[in-house]
C-alpha positions in Angstrom: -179.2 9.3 64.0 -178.7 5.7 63.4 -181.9 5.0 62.5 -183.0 8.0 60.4 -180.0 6.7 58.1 -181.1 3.4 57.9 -184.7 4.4 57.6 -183.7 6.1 54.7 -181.9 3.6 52.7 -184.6 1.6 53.5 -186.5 4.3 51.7 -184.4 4.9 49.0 -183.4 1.3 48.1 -186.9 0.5 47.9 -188.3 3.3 45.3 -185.6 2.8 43.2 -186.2 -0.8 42.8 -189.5 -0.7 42.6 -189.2 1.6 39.6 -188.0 -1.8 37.6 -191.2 -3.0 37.3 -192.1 -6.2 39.3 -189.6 -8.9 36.8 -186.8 -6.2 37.5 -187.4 -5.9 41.3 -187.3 -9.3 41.4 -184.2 -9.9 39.6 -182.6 -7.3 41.9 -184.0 -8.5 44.8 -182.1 -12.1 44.4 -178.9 -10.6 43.2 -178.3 -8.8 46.4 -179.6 -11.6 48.7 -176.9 -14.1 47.1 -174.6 -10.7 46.8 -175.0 -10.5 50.7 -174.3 -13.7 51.0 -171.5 -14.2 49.2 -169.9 -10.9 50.2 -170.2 -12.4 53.8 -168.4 -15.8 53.1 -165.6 -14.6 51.5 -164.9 -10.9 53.1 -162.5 -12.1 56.0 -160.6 -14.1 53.6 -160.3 -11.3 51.5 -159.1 -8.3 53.9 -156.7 -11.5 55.8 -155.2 -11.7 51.8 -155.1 -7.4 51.3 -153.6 -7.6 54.7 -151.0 -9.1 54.4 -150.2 -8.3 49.9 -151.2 -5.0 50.1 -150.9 -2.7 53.2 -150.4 -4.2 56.6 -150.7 -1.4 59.6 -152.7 -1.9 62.3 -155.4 1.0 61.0 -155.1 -1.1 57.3 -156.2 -4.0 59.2 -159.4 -2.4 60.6 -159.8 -1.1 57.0 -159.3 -3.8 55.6 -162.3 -5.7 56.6 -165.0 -3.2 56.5 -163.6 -2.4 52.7 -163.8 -5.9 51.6 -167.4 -7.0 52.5 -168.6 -3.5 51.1 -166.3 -4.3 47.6 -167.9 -7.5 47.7 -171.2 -6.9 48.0 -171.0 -4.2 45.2 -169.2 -5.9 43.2 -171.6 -9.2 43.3 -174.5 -6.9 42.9 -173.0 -5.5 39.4 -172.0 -9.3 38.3 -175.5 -10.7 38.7 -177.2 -7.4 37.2 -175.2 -7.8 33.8 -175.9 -11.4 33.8 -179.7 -11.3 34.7 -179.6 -8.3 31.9 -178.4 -10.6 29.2 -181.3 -13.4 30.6 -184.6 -11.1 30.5 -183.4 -7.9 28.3 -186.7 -6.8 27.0 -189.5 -5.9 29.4 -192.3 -8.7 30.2 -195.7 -7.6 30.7 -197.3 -8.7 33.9 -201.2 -8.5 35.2 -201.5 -5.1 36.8 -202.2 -6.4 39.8 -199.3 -8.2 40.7 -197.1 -5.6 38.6 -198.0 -3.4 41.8 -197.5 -5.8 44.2 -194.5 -8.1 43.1 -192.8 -4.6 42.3 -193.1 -3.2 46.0 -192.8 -6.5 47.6 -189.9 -7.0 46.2 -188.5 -3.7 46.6 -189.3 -3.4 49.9 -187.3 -7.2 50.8 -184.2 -5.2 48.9 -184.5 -2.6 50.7 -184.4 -4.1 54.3 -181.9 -6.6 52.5 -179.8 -3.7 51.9 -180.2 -1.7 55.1 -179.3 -5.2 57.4 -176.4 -5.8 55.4 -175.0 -2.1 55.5 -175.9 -2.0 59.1 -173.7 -5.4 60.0 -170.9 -4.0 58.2 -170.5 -0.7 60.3 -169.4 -3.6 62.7 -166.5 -4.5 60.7 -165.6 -0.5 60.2 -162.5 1.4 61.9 -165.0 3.1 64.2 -165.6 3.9 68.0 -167.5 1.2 69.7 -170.8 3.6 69.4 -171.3 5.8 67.4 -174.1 7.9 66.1 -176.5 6.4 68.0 -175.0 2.9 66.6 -174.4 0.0 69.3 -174.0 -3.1 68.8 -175.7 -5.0 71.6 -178.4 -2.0 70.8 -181.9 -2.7 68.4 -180.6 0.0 65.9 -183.9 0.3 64.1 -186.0 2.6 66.4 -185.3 -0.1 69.4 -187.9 -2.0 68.2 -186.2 -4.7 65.5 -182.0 -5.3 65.3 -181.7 -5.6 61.3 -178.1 -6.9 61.8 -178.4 -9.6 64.2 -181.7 -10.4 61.6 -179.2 -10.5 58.8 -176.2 -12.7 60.9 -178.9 -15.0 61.9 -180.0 -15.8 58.4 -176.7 -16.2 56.9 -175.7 -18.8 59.5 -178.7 -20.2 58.6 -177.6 -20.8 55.5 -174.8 -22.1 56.1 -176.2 -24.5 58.5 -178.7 -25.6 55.7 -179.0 -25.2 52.5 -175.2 -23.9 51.7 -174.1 -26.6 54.0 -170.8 -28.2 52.5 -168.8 -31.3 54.4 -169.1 -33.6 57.5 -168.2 -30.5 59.5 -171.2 -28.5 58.3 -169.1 -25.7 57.6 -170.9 -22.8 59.9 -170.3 -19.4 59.0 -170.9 -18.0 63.2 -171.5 -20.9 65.1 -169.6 -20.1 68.1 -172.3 -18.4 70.8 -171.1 -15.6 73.2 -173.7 -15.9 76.6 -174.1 -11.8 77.6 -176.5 -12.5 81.0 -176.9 -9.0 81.7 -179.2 -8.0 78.4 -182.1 -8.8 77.1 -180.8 -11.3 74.4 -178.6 -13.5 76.8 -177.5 -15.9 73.5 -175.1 -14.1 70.5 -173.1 -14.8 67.7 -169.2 -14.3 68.0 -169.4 -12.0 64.6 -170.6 -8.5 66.7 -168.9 -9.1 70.1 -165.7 -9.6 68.6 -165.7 -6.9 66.1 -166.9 -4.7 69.0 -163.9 -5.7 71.4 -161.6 -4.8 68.5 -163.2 -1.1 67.7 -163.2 -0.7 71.6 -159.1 -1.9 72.0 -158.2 0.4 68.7 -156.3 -2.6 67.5 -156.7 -4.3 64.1 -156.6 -7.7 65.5 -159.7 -9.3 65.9 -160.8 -11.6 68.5 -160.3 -15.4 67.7 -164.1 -17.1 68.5 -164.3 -19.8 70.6 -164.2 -23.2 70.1 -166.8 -25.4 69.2 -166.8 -29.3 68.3 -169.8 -29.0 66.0 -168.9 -25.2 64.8 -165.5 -25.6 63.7 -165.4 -23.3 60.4 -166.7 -19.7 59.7 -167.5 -20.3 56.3 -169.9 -22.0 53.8 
């Protein structure tokens, strides 16, 4: 069931972007990479703030997490859409050639953008462990490709590189998990501990372990 879903925002994302023409795709595809992004540097900080202001219950502190990186994400989304509005409001003309293929190019990067970054926040949600086909150790795309771990991978990247900020480096998942028994024996912390704390029913979620190089989840 899993996969049919994301299929399908994969699907649906990627028609409706590619309906802005290949300047608009473009400009949509960017604000939702550095939506993502963002959304994923400053969600925990968030629903740890919303926590403890707002509502504090244990089910409140599953919520909390799942609604803040969602809330993020869309709210980023609609910040850098009124701003790349007011930077290119008329429609440019483009060769016909690459108006085809800039348009579904970059559609189809939104749309797989969008589908990886959905998928790793069903990690975050108040869930079961599995659920509608959903697993997180699991390739949820068909077995063949795991769009979350793609995403994770990419944002520590990130921070690791080109967001990199201090002498610490400032890693958003450094710590490493080391599962022998599947097929991918190396993880990030981010979907083991999320998946210990939908499995326990509590809202606390697992500290990651220490690292001397790794010390700091964020950019």
């Amino acid at each position: 069931m899993i996969d049919i879903l994301l299929l399908a925002i994969l699907g649906i994302v990627t028609w409706c972007v590619a309906s802005e023409g290949a300047w608009g795709a473009g400009f949509i595809f960017v604000s939702v990479l550095l939506s993502g992004l963002l959304a994923m540097n400053f969600f925990e900080p968030l629903a740890t703030f919303m926590s403890g202001n707002v509502i504090g219950s244990g089910a409140w502190q599953q919520r909390w997490d799942s609604i803040a990186l969602i809330g993020l994400f869309v709210g980023f989304i609609f910040l850098f859409r009124e701003v790349t509005v007011r930077i290119a409001p008329a429609y440019m003309q483009v060769h016909p050639l690459v108006h085809e293929i800039g348009r579904w190019g970059f559609a189809a990067l939104t749309g797989y953008i969008t589908m990886a970054f959905l998928l790793t926040a069903l990690h975050t949600t108040a869930l079961p462990r599995e659920f509608i086909g959903f697993t997180p150790e699991r390739q949820n795309l068909f077995g063949v490709v795991a769009p979350d771990r793609q995403w994770l991978g990419f944002t520590q990247y990130v921070s690791e590189k080109s967001m990199r900020n201090g002498a610490l480096g400032h890693i958003f998942d450094g710590p490493e998990y080391v599962l022998p028994n599947h097929q991918n024996q190396v993880w990030p912390s981010f979907p083991i501990r999320y998946a210990s704390r939908r499995a326990s029913g509590t809202g606390t979620v697992a500290p990651p372990p220490v690292s001397k190089d790794k010390a700091d989840r964020s950019f």
